[in-house]
Backbone of each chain as ProteinMPNN parsed JSONL, in Angstrom:
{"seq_chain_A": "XXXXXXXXXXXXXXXXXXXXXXXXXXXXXXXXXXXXXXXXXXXXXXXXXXXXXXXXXXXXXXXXXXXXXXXXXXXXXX", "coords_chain_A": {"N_chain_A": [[167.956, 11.549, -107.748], [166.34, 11.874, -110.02], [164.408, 12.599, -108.831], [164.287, 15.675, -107.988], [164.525, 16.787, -110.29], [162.256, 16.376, -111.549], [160.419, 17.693, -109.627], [161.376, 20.067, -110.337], [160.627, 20.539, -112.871], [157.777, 20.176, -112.298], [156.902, 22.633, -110.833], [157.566, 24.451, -112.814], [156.305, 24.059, -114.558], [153.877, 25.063, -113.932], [154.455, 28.235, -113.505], [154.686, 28.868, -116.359], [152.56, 28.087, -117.927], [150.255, 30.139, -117.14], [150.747, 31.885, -118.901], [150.747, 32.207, -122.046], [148.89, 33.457, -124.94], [147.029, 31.939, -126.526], [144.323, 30.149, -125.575], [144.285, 27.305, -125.722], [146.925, 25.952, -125.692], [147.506, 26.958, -123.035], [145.945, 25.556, -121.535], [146.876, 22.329, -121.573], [149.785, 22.546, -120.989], [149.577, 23.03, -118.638], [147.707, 21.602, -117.306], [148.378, 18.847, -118.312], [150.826, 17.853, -118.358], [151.749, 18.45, -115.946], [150.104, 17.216, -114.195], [151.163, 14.558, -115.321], [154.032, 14.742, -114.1], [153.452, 15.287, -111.432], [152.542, 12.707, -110.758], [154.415, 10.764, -111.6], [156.217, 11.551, -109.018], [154.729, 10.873, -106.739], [155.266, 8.022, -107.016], [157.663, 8.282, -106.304], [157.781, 9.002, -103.612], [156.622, 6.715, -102.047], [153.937, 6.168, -102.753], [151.802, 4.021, -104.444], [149.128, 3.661, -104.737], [148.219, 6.087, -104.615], [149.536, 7.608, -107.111], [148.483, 6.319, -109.185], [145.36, 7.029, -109.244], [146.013, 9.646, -109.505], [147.24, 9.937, -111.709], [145.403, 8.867, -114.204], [143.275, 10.461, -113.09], [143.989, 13.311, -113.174], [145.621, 13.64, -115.185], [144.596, 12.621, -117.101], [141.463, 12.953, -118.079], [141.036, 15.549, -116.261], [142.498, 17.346, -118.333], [140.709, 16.915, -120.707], [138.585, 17.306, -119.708], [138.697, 20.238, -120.04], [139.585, 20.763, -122.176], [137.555, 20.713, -123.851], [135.762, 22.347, -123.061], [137.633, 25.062, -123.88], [136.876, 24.396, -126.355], [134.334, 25.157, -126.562], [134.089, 27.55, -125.75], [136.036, 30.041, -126.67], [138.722, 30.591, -128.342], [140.596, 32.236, -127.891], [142.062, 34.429, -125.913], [140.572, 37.216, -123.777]], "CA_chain_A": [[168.352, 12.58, -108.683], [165.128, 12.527, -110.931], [162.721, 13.321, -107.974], [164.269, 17.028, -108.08], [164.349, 17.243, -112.032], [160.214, 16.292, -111.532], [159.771, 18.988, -109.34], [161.212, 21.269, -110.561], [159.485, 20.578, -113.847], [155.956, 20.834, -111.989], [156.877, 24.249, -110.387], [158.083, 25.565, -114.03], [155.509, 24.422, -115.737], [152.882, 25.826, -113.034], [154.352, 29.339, -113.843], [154.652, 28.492, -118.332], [151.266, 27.789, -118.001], [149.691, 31.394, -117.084], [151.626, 33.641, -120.036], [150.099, 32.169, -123.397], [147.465, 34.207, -125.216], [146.355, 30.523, -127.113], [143.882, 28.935, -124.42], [144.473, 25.552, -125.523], [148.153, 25.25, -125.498], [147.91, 27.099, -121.905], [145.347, 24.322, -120.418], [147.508, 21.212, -121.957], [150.668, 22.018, -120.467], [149.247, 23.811, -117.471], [147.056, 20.712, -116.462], [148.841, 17.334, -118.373], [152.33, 17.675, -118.012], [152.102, 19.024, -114.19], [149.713, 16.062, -113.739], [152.353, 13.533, -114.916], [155.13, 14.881, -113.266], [153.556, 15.091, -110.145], [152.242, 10.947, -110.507], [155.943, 10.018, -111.396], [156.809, 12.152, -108.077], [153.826, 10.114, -105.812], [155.955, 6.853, -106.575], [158.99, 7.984, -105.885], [157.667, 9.043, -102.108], [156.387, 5.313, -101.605], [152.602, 5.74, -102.591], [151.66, 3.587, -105.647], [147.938, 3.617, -105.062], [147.695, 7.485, -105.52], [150.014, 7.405, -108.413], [147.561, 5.522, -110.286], [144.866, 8.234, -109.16], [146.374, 11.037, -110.23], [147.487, 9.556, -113.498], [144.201, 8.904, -114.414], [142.166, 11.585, -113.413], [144.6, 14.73, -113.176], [146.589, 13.688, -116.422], [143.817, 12.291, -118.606], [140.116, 13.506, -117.577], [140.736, 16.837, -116.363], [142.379, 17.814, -119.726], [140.053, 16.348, -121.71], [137.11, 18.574, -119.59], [139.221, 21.835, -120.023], [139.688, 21.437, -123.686], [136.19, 20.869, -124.19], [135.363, 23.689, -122.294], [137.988, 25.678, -124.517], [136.224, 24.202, -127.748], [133.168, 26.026, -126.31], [133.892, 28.713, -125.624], [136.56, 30.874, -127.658], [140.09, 30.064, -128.349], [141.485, 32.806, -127.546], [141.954, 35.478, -124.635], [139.887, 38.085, -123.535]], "C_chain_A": [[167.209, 13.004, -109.569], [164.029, 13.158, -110.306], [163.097, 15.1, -108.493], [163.992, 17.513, -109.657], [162.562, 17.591, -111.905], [159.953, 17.101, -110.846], [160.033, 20.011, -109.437], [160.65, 21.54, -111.795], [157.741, 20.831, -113.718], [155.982, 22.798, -111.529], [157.02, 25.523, -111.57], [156.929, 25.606, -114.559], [154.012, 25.036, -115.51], [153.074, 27.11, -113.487], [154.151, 29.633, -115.636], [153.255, 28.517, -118.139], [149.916, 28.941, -117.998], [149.954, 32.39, -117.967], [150.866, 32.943, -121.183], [149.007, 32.529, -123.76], [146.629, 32.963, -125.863], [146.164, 29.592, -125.734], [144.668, 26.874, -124.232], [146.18, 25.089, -125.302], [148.491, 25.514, -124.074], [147.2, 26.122, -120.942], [146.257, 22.832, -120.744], [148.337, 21.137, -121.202], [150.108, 22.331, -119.501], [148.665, 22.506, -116.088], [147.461, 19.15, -116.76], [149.905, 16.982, -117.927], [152.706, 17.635, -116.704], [151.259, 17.52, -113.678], [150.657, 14.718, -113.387], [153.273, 13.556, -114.163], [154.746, 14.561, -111.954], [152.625, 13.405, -109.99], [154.033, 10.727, -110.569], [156.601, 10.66, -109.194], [156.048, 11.477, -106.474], [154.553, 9.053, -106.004], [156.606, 6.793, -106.274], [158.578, 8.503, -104.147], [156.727, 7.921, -101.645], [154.344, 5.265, -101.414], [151.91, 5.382, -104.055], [150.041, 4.178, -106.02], [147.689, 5.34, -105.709], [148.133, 7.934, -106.606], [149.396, 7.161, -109.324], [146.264, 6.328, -110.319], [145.217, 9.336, -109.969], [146.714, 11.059, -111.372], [146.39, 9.339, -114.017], [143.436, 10.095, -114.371], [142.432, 12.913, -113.662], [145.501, 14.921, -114.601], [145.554, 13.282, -117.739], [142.171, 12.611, -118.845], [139.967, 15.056, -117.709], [141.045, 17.583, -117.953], [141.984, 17.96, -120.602], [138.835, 17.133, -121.295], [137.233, 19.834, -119.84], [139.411, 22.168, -121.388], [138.236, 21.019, -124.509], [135.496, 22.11, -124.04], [135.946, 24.803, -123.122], [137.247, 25.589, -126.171], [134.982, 24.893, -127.876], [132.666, 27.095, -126.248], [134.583, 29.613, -126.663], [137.923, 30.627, -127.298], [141.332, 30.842, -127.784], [141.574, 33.454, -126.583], [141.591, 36.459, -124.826], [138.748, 38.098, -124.546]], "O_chain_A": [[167.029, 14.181, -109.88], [163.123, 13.869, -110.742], [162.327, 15.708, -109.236], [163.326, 18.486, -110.012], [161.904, 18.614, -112.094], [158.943, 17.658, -111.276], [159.417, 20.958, -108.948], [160.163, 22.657, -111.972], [156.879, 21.319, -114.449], [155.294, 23.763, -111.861], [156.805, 26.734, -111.518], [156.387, 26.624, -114.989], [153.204, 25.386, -116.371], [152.044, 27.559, -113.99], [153.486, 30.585, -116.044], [152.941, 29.679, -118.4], [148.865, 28.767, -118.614], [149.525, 33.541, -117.893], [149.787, 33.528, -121.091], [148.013, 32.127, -123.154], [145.416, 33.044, -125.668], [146.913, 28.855, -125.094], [145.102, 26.002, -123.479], [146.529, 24.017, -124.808], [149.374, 24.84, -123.544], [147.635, 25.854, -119.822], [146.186, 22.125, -119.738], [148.344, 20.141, -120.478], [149.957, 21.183, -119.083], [148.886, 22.385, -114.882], [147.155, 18.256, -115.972], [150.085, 15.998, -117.209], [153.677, 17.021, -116.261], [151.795, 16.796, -112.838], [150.917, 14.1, -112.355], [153.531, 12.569, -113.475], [155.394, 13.762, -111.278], [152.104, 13.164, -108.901], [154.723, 10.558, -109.564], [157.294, 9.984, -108.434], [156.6, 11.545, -105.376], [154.794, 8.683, -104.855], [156.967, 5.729, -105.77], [159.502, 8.166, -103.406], [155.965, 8.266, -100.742], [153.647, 4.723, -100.556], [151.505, 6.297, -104.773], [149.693, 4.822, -107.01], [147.203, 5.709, -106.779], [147.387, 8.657, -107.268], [149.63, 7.713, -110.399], [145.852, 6.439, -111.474], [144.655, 9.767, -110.976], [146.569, 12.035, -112.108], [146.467, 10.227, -114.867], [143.0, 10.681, -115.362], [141.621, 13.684, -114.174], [145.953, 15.984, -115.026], [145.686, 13.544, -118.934], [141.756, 12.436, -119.99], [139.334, 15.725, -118.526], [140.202, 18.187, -118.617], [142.374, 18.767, -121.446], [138.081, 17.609, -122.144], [136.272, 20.601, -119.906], [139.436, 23.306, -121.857], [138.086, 21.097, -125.728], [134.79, 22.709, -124.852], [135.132, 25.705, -123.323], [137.136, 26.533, -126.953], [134.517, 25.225, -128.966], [131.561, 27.591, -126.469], [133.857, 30.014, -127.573], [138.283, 30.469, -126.131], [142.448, 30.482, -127.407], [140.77, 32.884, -125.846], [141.956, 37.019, -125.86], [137.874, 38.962, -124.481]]}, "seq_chain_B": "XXXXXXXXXXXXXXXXXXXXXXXXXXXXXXXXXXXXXXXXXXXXXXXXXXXXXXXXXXXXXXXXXXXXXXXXXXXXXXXXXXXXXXXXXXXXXXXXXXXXXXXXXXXXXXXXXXXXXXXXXXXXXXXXXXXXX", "coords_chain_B": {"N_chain_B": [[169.199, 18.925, -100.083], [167.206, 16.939, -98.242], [164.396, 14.6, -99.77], [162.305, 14.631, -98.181], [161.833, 17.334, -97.308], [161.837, 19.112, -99.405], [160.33, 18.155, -100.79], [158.081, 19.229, -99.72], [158.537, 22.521, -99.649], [158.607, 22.462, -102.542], [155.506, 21.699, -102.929], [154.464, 23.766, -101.301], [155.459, 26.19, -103.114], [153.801, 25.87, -105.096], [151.52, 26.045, -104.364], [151.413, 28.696, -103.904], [151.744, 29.928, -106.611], [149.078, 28.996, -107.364], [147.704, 30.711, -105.685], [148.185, 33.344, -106.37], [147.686, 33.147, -109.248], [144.669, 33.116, -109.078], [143.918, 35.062, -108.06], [145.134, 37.541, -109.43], [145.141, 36.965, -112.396], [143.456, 37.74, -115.698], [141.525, 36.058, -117.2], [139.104, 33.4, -117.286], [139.219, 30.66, -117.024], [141.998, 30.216, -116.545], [141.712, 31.031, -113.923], [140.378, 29.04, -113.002], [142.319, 26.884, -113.537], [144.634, 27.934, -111.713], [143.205, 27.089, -109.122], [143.441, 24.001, -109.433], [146.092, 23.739, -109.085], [146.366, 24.638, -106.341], [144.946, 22.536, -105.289], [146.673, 20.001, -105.928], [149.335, 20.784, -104.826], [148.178, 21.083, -102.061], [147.707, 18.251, -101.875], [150.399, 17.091, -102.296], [151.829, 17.64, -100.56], [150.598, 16.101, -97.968], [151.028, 13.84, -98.808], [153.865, 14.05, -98.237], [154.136, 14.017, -96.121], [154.025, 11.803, -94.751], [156.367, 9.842, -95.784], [158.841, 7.817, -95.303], [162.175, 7.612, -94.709], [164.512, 5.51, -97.038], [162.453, 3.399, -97.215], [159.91, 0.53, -97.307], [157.252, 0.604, -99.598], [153.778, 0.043, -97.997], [152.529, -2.706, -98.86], [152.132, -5.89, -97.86], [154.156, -8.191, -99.221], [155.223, -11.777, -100.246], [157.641, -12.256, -100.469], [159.862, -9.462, -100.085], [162.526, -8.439, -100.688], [164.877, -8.071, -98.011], [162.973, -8.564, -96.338], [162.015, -11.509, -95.54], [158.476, -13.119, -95.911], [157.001, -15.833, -95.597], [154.202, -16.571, -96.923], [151.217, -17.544, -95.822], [152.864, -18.357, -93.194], [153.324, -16.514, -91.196], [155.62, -14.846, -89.254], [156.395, -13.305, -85.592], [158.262, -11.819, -85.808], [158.859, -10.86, -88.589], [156.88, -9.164, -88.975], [157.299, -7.122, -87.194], [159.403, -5.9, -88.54], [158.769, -5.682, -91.102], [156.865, -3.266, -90.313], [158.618, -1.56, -89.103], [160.027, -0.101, -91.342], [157.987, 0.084, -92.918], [156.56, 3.193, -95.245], [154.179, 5.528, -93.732], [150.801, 4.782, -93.867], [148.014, 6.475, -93.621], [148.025, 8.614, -94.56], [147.339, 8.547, -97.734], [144.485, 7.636, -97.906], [142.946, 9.863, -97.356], [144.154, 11.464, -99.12], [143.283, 10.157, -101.477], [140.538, 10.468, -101.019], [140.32, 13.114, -101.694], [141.634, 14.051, -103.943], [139.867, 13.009, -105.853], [137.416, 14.926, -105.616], [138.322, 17.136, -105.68], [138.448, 16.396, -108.768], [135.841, 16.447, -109.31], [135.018, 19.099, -108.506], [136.123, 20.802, -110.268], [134.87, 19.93, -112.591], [132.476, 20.59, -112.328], [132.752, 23.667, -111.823], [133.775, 24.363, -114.625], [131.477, 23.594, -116.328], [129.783, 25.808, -115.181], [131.154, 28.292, -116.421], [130.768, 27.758, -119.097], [127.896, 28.013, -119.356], [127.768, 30.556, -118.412], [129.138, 31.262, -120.908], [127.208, 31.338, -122.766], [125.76, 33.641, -122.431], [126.928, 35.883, -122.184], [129.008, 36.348, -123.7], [131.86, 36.271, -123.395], [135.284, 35.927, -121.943], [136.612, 37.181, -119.891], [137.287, 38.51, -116.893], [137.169, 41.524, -115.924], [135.385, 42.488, -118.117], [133.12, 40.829, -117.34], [132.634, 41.264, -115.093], [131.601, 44.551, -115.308], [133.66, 46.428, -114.523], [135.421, 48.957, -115.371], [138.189, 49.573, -117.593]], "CA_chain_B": [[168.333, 18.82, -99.288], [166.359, 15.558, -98.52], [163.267, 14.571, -100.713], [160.86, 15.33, -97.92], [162.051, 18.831, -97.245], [162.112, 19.729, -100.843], [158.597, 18.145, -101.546], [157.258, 20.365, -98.988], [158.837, 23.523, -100.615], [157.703, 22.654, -103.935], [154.215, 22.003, -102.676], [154.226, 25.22, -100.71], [155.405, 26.874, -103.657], [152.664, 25.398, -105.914], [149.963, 26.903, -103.498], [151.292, 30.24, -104.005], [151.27, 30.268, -107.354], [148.257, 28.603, -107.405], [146.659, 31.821, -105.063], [148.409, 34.585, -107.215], [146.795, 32.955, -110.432], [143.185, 33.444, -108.644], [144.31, 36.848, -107.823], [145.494, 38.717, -110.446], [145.033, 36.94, -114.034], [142.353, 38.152, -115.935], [141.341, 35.107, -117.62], [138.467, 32.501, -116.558], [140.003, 29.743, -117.531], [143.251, 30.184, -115.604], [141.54, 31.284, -112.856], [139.893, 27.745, -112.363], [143.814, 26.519, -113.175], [144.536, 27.731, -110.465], [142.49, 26.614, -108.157], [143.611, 23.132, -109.804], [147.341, 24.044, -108.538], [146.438, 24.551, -105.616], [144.574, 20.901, -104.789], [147.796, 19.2, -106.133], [150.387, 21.445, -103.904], [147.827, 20.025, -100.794], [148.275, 16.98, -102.037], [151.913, 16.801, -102.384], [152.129, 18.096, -99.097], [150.173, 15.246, -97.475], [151.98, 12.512, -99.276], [155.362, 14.043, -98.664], [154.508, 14.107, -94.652], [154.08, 10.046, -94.642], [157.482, 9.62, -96.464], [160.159, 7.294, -94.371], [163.734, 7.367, -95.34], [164.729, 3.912, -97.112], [161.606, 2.653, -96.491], [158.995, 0.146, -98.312], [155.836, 0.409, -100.289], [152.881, -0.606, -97.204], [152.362, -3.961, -99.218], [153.307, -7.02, -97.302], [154.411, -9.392, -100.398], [155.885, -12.833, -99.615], [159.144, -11.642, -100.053], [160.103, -8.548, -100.212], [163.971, -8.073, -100.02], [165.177, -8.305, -96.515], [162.147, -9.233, -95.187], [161.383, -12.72, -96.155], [157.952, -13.608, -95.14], [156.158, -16.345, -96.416], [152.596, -15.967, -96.811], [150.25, -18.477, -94.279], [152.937, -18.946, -91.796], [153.485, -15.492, -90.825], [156.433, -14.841, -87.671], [156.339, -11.873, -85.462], [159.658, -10.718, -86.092], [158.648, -10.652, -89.757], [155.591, -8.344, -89.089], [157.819, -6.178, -86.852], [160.919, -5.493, -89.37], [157.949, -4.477, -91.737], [156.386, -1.928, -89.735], [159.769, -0.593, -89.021], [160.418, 0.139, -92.796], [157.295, 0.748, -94.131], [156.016, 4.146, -94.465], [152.978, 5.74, -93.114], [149.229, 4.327, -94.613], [147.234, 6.599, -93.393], [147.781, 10.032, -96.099], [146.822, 8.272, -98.778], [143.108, 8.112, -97.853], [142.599, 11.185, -97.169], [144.446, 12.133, -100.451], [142.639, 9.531, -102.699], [139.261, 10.819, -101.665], [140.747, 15.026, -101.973], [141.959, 14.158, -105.444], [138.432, 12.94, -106.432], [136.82, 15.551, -104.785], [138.824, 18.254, -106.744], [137.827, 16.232, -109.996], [134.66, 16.909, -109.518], [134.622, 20.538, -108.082], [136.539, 20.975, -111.559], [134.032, 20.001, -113.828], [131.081, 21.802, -111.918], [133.13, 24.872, -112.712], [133.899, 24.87, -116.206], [130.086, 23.863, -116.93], [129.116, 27.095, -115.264], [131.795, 28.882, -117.442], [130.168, 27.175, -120.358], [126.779, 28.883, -119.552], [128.205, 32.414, -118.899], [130.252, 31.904, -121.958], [126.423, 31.805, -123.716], [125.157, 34.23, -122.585], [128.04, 36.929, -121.999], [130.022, 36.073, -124.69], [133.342, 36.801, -123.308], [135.721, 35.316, -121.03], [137.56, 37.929, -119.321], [136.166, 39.118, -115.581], [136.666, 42.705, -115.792], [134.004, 42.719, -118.35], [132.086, 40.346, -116.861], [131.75, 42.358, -113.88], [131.338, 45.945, -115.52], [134.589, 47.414, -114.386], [136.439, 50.252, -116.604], [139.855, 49.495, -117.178]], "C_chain_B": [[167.773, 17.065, -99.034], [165.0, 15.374, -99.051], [162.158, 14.746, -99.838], [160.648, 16.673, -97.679], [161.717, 19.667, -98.526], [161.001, 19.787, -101.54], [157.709, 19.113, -100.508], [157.421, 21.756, -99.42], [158.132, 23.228, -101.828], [156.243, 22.451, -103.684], [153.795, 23.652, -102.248], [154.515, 26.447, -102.086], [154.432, 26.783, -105.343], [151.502, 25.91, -105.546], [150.022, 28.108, -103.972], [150.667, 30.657, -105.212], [150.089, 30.019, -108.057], [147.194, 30.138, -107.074], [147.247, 33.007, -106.147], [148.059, 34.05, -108.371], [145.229, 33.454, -110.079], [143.097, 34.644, -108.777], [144.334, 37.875, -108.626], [145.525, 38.256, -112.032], [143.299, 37.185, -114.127], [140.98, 37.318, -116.435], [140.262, 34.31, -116.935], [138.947, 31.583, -116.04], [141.062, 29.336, -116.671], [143.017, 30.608, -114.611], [141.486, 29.741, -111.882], [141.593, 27.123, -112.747], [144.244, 26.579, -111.76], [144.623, 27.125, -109.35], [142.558, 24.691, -108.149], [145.329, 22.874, -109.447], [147.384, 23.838, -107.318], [145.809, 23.014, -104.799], [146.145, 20.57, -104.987], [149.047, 19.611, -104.935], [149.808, 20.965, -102.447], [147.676, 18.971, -100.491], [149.529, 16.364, -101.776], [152.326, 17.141, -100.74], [151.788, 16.777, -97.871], [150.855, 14.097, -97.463], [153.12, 12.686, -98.631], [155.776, 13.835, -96.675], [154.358, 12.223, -94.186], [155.694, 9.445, -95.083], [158.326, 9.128, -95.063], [161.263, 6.791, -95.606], [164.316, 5.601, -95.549], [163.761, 3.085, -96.576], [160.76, 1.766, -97.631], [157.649, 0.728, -98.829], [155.154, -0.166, -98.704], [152.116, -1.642, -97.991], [153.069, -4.813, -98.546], [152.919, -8.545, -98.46], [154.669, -10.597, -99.778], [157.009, -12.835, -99.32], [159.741, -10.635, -100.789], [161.765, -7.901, -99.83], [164.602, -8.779, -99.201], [164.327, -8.966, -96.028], [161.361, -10.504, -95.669], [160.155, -13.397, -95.055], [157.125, -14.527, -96.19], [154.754, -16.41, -96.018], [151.59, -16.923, -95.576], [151.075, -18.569, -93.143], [153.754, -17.425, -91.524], [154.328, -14.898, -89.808], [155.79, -13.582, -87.418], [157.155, -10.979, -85.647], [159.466, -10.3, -87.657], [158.194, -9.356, -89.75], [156.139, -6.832, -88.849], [158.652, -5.416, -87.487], [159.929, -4.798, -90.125], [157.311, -3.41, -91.328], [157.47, -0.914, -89.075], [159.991, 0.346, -90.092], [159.709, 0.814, -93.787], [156.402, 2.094, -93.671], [154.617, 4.743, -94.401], [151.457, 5.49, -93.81], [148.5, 5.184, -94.691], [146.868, 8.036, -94.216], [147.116, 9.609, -96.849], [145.202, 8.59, -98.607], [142.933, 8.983, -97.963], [143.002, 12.292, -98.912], [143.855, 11.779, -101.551], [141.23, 10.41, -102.733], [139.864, 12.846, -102.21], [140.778, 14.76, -103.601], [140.365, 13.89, -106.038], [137.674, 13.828, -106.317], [137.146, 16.752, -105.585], [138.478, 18.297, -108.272], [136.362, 17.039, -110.232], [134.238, 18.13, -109.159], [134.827, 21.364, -109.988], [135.588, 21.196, -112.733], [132.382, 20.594, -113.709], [131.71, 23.087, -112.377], [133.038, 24.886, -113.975], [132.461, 24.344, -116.901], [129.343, 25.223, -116.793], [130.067, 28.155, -116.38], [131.256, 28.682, -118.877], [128.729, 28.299, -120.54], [126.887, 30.144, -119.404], [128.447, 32.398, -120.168], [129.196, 32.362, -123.186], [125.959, 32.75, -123.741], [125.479, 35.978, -122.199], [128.648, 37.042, -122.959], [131.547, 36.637, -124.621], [133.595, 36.259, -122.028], [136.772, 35.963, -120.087], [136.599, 38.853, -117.918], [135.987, 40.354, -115.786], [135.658, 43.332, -117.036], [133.339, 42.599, -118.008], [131.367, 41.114, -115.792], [131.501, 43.727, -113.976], [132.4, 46.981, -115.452], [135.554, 47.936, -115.53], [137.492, 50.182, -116.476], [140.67, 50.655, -117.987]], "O_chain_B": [[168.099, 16.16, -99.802], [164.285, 16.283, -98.63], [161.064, 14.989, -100.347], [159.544, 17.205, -97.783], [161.356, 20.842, -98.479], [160.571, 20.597, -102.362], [156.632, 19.607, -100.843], [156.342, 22.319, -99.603], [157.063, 23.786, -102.073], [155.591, 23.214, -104.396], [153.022, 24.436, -102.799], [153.863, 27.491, -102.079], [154.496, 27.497, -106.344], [150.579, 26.19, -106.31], [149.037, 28.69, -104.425], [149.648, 31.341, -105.309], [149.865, 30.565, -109.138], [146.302, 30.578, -107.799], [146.334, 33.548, -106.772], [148.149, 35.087, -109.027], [144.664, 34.186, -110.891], [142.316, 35.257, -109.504], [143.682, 38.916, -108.546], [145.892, 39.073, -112.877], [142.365, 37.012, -113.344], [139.81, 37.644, -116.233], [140.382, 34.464, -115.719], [139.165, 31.476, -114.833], [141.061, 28.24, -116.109], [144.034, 30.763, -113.935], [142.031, 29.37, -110.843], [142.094, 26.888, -111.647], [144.25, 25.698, -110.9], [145.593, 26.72, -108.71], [141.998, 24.032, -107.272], [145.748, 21.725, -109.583], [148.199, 23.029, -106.876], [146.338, 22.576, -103.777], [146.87, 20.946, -104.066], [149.58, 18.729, -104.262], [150.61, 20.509, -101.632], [147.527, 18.513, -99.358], [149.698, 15.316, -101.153], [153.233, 16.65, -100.068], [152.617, 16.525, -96.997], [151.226, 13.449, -96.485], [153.669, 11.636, -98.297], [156.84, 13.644, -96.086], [154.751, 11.77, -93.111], [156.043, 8.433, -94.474], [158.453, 9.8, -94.039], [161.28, 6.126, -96.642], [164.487, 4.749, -94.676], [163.97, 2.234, -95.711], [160.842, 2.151, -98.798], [157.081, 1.464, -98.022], [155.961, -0.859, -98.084], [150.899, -1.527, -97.842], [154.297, -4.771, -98.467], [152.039, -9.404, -98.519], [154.337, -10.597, -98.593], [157.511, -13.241, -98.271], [160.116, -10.797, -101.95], [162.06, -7.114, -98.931], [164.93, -9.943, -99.428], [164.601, -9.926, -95.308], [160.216, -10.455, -96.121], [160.371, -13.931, -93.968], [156.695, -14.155, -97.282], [154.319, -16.301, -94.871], [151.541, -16.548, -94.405], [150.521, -18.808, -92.07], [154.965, -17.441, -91.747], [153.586, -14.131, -89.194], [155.075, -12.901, -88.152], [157.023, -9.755, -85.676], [160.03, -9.243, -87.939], [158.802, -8.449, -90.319], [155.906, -5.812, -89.498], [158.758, -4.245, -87.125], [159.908, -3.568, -90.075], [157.206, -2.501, -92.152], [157.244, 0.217, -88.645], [160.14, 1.538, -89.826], [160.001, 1.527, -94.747], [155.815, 2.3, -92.61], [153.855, 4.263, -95.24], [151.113, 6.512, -94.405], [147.935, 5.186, -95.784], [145.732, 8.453, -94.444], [146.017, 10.161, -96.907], [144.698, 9.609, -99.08], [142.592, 9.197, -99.126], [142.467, 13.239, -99.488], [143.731, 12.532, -102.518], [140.748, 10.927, -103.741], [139.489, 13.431, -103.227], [139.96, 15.276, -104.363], [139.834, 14.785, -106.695], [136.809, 13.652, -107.175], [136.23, 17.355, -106.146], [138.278, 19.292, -108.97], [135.989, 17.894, -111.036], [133.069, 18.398, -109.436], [134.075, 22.089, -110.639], [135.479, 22.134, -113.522], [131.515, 20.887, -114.531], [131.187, 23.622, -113.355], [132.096, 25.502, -114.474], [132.302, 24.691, -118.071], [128.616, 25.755, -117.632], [129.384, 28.792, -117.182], [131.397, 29.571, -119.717], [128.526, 29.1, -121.452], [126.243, 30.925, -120.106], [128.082, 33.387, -120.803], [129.47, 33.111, -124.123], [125.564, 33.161, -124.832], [124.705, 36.917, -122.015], [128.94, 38.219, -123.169], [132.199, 37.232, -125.479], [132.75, 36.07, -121.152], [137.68, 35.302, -119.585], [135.602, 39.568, -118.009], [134.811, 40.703, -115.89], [135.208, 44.475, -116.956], [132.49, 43.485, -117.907], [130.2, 41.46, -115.606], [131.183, 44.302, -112.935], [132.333, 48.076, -116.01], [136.237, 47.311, -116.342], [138.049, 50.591, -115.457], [141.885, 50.776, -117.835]]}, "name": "protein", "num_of_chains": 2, "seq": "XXXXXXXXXXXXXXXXXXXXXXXXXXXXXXXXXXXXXXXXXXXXXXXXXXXXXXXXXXXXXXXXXXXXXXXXXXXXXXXXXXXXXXXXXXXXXXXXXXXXXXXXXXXXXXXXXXXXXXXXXXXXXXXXXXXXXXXXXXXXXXXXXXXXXXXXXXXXXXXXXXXXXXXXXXXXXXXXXXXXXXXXXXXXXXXXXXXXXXXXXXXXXXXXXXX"}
């Protein structure tokens, strides 16, 4: 029952993620939240090791290079 | 539906919107998103084609449920019940190194974004590239 909740939370928050004129709140959810969801969604189809992958580098790395990258550049759009 | 049918849809529909972000936002930023959509949706896809129904983790514990094996004295009927059950090994690789592989395409991008952003000062393509909107 929760696998479908988790994906359909990655697919929503894939499209949420492209409409906000404030960079930083559109790279956070765009790239942390979709990260987690889709690690909780790698254990429930019987693969721990990449779980632990993707939680790591897609939930706590990439975000952390994209809002650097936003600190760099300009906060806002266009 | 069943959870591997469904993870293949939602992957497939993670690609798309993965390619219509490349496509048509104007944005840098969310371009390389994106392109960060779309790894994960070929990910999910990979994983979701290894998936066996009621099946284990590919760890063989000592005892695991049903299948009680104890560790040095190993049967064959043991070995066999687990390779009935458990499902497929061989995605993962292929997905562990992809996911790494995407890390790092990732952060080569948004360094070059960094050095346009000095010396352009704006983050929107159809400036970047001259066109009159």
């Amino acid at each position: 029952m929760i696998e479908y909740i988790l994906m359909l939370g990655a697919v929503s928050t894939a499209i949420l993620a492209l409409i906000p004129k404030d960079l930083m709140k559109a790279v956070i959810i765009g790239t942390g939240i979709e990260g987690l969801a889709l690690a909780f969604l790698f254990q429930k189809l019987l693969a721990p090791d990449v779980a632990l992958t993707q939680a790591i580098l897609c939930s706590t790395i990439i975000p952390g290079l994209f809002a650097i990258t936003v600190y760099k550049t300009q906060r806002e759009e266009g | 539906m069943d959870l591997q049918t469904a993870s293949m849809l939602s992957a497939g529909s993670l690609i798309l919107i993965g390619m219509v972000a490349i496509f048509f936002v104007d944005d840098i930023i969310k371009k390389i998103m994106g392109a960060t959509f779309i790894t994960d949706g070929v990910n999910l896809f990979l994983i979701a084609l290894g998936y066996r129904e009621g099946g284990v983790v590919p760890i063989l514990p000592e005892k695991a449920g049903n299948l009680l094996c104890s560790y040095p004295k190993i049967s064959t009927s043991c070995i066999e019940s687990f390779a009935e059950h458990a499902s497929y090994p061989l995605p993962y690789a292929l997905v562990l190194t992809n996911i790494v592989i995407g890390a790092a395409t990732t952060a080569v991008l948004l360094g070059l974004v960094i050095m346009l952003y000095k010396k352009h000062r704006t983050l929107s393509t159809s400036k970047l590239l001259g066109v009159r909107k």
